[in-house]
CHARMM internal coordinates of N, CA and C (Angstrom, degrees):
IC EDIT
DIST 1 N 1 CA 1.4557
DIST 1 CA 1 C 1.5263
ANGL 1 N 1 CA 1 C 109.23
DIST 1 C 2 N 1.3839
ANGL 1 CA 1 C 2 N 113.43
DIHE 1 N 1 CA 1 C 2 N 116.31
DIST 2 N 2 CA 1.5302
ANGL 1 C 2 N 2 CA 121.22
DIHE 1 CA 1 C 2 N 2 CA 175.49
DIST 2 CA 2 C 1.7460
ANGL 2 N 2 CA 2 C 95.68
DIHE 1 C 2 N 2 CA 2 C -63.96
DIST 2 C 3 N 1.8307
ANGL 2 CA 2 C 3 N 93.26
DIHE 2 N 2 CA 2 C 3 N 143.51
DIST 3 N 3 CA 1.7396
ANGL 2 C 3 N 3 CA 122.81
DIHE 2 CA 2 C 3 N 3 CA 176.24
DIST 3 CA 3 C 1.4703
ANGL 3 N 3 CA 3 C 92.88
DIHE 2 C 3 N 3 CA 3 C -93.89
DIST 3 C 4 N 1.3714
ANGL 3 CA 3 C 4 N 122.55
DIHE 3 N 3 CA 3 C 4 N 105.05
DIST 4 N 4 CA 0.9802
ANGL 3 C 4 N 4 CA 140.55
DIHE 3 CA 3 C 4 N 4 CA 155.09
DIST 4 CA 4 C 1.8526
ANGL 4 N 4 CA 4 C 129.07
DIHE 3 C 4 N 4 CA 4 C -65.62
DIST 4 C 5 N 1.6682
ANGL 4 CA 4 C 5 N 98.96
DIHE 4 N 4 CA 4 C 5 N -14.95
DIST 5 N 5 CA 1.6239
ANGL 4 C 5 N 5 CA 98.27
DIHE 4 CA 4 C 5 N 5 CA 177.95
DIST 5 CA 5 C 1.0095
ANGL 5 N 5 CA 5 C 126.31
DIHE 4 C 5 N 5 CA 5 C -42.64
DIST 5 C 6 N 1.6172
ANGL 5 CA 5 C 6 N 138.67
DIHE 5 N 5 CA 5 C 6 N 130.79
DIST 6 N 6 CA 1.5132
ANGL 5 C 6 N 6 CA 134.78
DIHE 5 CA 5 C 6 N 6 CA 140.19
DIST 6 CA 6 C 1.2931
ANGL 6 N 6 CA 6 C 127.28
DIHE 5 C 6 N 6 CA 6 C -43.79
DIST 6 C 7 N 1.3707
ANGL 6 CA 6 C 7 N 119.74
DIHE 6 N 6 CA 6 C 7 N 116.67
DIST 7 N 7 CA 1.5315
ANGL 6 C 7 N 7 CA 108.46
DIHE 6 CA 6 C 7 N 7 CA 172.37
DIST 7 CA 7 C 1.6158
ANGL 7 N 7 CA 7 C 112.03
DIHE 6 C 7 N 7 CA 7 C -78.06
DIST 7 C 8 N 1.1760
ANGL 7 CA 7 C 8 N 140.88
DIHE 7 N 7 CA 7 C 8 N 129.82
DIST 8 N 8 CA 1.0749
ANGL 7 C 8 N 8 CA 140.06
DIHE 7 CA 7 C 8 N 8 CA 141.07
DIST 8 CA 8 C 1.5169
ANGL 8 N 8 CA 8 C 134.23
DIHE 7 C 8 N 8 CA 8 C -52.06
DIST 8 C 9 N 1.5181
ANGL 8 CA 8 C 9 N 103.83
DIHE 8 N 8 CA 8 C 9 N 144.07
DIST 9 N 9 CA 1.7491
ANGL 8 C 9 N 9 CA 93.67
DIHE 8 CA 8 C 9 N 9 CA 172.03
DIST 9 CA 9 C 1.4232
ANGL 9 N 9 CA 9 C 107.99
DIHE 8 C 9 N 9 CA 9 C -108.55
DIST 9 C 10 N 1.1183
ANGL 9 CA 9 C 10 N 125.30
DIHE 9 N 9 CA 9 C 10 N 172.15
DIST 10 N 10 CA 1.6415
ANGL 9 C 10 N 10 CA 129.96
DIHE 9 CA 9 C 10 N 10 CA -170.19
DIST 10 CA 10 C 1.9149
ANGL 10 N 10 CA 10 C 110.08
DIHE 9 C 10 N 10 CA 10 C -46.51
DIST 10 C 11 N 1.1953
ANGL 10 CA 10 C 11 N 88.66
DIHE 10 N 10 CA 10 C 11 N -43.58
DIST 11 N 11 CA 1.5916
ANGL 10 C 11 N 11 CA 100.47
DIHE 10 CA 10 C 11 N 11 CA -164.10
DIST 11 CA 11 C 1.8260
ANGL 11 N 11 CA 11 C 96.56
DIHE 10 C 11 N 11 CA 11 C -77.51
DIST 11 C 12 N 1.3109
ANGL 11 CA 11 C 12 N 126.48
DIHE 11 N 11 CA 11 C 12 N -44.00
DIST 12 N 12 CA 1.4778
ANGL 11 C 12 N 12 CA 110.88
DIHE 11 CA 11 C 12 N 12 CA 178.48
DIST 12 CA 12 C 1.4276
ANGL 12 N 12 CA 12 C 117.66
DIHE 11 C 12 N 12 CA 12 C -95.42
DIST 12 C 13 N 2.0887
ANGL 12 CA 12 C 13 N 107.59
DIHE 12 N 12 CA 12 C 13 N 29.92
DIST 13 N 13 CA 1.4786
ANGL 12 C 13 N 13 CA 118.30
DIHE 12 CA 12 C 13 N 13 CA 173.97
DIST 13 CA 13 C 1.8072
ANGL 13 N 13 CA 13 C 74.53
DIHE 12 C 13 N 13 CA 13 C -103.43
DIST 13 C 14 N 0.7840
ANGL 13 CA 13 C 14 N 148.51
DIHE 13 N 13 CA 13 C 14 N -71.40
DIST 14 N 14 CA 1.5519
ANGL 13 C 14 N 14 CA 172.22
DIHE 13 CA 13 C 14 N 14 CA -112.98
DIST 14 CA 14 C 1.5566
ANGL 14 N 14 CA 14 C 94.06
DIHE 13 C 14 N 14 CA 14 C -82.65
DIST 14 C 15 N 1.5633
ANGL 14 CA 14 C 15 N 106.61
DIHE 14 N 14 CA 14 C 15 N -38.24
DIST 15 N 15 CA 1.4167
ANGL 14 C 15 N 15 CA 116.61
DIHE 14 CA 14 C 15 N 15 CA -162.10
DIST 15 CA 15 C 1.7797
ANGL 15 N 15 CA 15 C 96.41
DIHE 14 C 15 N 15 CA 15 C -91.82
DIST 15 C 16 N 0.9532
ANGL 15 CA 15 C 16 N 99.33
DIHE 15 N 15 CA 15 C 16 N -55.45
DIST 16 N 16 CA 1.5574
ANGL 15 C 16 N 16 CA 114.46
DIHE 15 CA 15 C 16 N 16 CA -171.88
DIST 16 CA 16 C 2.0334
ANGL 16 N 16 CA 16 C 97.20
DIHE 15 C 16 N 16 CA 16 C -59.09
DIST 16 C 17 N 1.1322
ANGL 16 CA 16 C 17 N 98.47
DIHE 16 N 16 CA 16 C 17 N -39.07
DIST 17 N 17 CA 2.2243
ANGL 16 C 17 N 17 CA 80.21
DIHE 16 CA 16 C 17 N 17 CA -174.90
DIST 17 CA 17 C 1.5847
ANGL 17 N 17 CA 17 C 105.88
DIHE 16 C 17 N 17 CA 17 C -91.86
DIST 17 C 18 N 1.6092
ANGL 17 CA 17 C 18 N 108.17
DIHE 17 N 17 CA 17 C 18 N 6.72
DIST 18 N 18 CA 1.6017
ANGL 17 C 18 N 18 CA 105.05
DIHE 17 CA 17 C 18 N 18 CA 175.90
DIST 18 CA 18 C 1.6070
ANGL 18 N 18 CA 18 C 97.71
DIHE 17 C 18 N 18 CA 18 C -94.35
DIST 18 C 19 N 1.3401
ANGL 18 CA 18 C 19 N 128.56
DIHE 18 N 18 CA 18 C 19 N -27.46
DIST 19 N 19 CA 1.4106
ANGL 18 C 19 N 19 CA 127.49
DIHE 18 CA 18 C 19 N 19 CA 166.71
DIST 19 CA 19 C 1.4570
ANGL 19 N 19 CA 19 C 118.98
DIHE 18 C 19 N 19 CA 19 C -62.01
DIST 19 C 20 N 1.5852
ANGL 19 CA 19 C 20 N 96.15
DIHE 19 N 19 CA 19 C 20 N -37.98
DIST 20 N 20 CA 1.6061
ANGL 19 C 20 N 20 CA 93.82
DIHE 19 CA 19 C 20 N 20 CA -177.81
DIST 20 CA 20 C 1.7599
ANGL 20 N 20 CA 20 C 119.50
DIHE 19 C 20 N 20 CA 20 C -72.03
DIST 20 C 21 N 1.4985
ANGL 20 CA 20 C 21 N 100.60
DIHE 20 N 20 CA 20 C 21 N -27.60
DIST 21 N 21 CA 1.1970
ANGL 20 C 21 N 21 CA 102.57
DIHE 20 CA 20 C 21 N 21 CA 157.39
DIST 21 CA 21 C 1.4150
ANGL 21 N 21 CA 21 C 128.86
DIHE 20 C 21 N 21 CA 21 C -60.11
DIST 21 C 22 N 1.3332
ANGL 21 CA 21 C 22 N 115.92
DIHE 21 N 21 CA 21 C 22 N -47.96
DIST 22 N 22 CA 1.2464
ANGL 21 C 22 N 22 CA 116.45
DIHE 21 CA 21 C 22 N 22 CA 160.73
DIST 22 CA 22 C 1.1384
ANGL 22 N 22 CA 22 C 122.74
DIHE 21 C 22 N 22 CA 22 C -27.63
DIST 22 C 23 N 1.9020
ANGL 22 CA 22 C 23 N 123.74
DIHE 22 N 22 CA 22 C 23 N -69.70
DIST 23 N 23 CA 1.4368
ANGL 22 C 23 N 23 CA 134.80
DIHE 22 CA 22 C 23 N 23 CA -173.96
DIST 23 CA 23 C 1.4068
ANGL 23 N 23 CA 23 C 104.56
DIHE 22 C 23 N 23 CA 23 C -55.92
DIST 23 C 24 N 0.9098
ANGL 23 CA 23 C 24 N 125.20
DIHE 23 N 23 CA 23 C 24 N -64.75
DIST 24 N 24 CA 1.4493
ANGL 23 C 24 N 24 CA 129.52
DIHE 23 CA 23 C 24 N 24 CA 153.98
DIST 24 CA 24 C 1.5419
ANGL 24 N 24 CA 24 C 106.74
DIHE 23 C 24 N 24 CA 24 C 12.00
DIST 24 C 25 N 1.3991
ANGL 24 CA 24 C 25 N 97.18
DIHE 24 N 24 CA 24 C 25 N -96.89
DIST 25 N 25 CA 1.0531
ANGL 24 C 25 N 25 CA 104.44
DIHE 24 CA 24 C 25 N 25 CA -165.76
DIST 25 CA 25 C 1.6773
ANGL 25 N 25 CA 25 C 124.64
DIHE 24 C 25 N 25 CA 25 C -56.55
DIST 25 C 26 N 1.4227
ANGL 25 CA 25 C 26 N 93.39
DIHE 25 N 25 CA 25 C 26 N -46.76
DIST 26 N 26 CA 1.5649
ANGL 25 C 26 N 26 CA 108.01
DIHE 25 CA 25 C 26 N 26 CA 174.96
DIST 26 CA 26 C 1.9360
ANGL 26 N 26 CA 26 C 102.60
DIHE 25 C 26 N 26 CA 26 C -41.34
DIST 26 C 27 N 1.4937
ANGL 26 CA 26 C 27 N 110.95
DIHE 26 N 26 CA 26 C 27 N -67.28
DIST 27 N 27 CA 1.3683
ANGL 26 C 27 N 27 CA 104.73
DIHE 26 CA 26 C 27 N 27 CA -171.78
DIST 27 CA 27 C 1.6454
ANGL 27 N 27 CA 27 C 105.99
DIHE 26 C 27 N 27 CA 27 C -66.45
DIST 27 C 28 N 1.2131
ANGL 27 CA 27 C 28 N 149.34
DIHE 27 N 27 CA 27 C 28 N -13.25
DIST 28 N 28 CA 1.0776
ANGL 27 C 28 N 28 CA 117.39
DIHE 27 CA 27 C 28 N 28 CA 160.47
DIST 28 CA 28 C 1.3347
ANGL 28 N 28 CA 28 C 120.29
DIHE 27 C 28 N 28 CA 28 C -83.66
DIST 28 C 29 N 0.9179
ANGL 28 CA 28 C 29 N 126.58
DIHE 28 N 28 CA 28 C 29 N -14.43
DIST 29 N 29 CA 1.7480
ANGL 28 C 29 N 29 CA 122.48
DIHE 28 CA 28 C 29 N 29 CA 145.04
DIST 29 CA 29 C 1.4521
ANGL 29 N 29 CA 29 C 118.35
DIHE 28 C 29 N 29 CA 29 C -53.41
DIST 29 C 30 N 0.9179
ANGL 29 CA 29 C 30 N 128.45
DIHE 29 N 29 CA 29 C 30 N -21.21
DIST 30 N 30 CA 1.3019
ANGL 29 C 30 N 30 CA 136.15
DIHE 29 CA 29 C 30 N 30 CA -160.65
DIST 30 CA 30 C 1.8255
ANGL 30 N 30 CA 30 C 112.74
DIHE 29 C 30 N 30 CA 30 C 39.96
DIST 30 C 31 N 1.3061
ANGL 30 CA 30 C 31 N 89.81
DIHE 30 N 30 CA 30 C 31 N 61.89
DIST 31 N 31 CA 1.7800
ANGL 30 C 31 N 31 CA 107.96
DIHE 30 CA 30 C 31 N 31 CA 172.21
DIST 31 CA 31 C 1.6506
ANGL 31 N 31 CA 31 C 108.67
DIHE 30 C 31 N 31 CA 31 C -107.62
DIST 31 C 32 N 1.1450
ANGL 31 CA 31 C 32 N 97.90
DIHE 31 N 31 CA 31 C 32 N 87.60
DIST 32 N 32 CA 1.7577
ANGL 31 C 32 N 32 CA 98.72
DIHE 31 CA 31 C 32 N 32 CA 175.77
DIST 32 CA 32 C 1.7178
ANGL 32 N 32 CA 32 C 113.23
DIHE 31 C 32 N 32 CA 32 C -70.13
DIST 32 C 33 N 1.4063
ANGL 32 CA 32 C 33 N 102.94
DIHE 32 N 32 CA 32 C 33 N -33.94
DIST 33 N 33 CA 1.8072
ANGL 32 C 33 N 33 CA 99.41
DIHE 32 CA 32 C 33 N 33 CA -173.17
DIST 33 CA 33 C 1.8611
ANGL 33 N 33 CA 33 C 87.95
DIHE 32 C 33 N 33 CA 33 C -71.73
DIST 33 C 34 N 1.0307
ANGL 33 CA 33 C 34 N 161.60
DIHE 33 N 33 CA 33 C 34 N -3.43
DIST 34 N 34 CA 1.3335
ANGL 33 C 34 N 34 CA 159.71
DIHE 33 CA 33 C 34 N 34 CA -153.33
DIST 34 CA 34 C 1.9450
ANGL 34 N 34 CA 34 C 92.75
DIHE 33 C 34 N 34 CA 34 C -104.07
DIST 34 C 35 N 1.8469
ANGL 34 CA 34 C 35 N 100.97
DIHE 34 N 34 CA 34 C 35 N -59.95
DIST 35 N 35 CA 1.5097
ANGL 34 C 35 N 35 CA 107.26
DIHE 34 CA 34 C 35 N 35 CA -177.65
DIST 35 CA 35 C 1.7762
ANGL 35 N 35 CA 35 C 114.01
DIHE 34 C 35 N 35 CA 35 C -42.78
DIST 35 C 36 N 1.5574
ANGL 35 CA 35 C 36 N 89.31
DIHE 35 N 35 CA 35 C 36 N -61.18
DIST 36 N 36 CA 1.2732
ANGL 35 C 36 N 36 CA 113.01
DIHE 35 CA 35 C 36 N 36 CA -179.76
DIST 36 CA 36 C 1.5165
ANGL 36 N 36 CA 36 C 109.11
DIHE 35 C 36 N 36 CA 36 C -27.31
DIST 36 C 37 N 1.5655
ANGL 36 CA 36 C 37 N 100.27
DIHE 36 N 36 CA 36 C 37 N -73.87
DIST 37 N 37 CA 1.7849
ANGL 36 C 37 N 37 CA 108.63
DIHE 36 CA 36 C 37 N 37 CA -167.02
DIST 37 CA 37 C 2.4561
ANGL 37 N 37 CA 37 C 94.64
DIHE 36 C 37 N 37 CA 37 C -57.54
DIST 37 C 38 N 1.0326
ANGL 37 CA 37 C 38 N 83.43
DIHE 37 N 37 CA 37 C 38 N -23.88
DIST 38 N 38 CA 1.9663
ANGL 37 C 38 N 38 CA 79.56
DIHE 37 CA 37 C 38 N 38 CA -179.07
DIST 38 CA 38 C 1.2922
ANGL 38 N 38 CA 38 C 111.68
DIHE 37 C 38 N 38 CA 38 C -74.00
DIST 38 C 39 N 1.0287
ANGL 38 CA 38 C 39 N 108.53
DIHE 38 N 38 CA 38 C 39 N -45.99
DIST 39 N 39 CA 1.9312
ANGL 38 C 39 N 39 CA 104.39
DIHE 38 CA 38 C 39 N 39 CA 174.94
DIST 39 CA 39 C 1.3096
ANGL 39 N 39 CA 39 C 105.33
DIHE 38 C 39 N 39 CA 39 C -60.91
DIST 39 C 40 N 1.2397
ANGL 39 CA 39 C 40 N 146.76
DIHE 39 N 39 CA 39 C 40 N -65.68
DIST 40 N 40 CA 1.4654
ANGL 39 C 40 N 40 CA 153.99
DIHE 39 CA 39 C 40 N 40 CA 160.24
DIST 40 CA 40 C 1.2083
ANGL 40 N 40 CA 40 C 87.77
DIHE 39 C 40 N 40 CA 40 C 8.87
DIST 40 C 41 N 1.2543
ANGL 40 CA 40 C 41 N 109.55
DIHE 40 N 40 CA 40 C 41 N -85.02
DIST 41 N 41 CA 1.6779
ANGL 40 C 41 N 41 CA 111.89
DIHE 40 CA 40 C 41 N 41 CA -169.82
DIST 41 CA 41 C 0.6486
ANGL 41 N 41 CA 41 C 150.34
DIHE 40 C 41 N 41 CA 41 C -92.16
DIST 41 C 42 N 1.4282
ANGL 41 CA 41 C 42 N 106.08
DIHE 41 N 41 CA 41 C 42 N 44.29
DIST 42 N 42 CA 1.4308
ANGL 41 C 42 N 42 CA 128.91
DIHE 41 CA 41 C 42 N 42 CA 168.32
DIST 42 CA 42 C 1.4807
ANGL 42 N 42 CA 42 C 119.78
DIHE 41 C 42 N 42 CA 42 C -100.57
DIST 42 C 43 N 1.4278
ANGL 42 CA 42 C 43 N 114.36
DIHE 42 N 42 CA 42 C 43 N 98.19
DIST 43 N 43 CA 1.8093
ANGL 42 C 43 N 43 CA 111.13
DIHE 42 CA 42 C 43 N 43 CA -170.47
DIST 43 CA 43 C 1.2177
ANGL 43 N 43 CA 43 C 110.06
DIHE 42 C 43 N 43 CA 43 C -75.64
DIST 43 C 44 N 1.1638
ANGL 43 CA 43 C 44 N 123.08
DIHE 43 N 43 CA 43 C 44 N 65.02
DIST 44 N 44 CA 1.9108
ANGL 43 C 44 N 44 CA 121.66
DIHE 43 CA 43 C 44 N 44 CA 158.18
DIST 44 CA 44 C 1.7056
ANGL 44 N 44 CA 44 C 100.60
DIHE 43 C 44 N 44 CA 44 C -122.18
DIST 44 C 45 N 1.8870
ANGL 44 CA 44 C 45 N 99.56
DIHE 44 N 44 CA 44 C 45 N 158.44
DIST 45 N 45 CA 0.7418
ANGL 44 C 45 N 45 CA 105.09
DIHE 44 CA 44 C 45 N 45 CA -154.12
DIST 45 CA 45 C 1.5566
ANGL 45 N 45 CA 45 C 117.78
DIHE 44 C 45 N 45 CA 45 C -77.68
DIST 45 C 46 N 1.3751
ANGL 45 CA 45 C 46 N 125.18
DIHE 45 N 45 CA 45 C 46 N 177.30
DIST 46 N 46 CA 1.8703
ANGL 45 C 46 N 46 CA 126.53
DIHE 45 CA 45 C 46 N 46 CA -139.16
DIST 46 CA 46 C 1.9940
ANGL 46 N 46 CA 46 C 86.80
DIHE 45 C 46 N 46 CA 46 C -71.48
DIST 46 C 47 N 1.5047
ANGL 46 CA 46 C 47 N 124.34
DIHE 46 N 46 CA 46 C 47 N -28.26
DIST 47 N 47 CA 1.3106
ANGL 46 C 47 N 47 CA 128.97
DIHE 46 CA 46 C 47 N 47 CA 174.65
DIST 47 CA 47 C 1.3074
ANGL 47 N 47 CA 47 C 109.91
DIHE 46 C 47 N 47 CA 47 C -26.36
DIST 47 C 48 N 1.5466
ANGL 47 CA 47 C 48 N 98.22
DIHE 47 N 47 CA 47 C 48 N -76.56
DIST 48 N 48 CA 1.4548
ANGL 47 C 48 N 48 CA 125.07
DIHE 47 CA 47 C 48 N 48 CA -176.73
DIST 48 CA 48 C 1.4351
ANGL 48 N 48 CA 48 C 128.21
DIHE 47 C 48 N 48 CA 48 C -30.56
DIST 48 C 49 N 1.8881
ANGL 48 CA 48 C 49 N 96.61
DIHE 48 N 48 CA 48 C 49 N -61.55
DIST 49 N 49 CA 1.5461
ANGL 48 C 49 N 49 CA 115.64
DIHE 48 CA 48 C 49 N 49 CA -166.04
DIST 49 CA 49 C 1.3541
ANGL 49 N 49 CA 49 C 95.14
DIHE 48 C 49 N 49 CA 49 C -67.28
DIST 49 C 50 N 1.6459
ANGL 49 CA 49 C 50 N 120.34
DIHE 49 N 49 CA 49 C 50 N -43.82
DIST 50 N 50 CA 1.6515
ANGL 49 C 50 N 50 CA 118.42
DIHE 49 CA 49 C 50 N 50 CA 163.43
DIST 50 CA 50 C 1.7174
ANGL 50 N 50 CA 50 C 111.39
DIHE 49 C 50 N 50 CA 50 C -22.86
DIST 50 C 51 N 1.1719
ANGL 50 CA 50 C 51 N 112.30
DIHE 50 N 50 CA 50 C 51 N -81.40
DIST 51 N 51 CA 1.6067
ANGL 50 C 51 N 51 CA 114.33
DIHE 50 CA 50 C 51 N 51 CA -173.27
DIST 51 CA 51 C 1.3061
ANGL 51 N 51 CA 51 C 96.56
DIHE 50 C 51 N 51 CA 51 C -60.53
DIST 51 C 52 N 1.4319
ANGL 51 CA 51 C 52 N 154.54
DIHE 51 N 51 CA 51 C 52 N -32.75
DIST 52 N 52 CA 1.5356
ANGL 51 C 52 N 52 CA 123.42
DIHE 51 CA 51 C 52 N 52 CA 176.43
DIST 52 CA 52 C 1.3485
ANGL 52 N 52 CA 52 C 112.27
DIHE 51 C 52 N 52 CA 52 C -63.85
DIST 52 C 53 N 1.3206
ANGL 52 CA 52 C 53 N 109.72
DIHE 52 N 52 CA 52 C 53 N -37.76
DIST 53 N 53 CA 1.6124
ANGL 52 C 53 N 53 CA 107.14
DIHE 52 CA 52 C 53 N 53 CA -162.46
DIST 53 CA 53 C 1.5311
ANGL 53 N 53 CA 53 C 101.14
DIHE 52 C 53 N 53 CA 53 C -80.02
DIST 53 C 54 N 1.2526
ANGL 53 CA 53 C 54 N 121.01
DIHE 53 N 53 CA 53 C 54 N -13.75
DIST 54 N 54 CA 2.0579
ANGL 53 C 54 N 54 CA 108.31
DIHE 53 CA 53 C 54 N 54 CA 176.83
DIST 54 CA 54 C 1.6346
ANGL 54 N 54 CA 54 C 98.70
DIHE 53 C 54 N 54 CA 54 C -87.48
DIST 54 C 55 N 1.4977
ANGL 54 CA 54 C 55 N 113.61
DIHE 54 N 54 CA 54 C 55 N -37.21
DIST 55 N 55 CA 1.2860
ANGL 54 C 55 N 55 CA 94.07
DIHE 54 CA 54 C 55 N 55 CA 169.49
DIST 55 CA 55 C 1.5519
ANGL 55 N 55 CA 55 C 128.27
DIHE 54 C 55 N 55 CA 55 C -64.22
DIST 55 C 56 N 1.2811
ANGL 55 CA 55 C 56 N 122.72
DIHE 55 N 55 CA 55 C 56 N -30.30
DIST 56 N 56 CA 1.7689
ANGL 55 C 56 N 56 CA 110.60
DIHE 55 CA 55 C 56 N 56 CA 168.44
DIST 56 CA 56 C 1.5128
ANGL 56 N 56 CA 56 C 95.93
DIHE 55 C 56 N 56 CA 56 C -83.20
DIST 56 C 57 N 1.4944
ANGL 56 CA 56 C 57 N 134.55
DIHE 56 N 56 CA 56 C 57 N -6.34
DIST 57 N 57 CA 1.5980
ANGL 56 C 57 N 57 CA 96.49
DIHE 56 CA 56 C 57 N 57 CA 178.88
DIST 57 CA 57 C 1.8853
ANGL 57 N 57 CA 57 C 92.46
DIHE 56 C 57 N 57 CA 57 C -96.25
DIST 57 C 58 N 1.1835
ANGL 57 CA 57 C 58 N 106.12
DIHE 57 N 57 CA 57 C 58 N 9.21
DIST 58 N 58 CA 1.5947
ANGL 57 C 58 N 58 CA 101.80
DIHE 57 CA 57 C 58 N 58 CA 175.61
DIST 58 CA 58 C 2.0304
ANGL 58 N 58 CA 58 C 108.98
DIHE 57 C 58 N 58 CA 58 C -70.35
END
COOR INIT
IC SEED 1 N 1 CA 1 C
IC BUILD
């Protein structure tokens, strides 16, 4: 079975746990138009944003 992982570099680890903070916060507010505009901007590919978005609609 091919390892499909992305390696990250410091700066889009840096980027990626300042978003997660973001979601974070947004869902314990329960501000979805807040999530919304955060996924937007997240440039990975449509795969990806798939598995973020079932995990918050999980």
């Amino acid at each position: 079975m091919k390892n499909n992982l992305y390696k990250f570099t410091n700066e889009e680890l840096k980027h990626i746990n300042d978003l997660s903070c973001e979601i974070k916060n947004a869902m314990n507010n329960s501000d979805k138009g807040q999530i919304v505009k955060i996924l937007t901007r997240i440039q990975i590919d449509d795969d990806k944003i798939q598995k973020v978005l079932l995990k918050i609609d999980a």
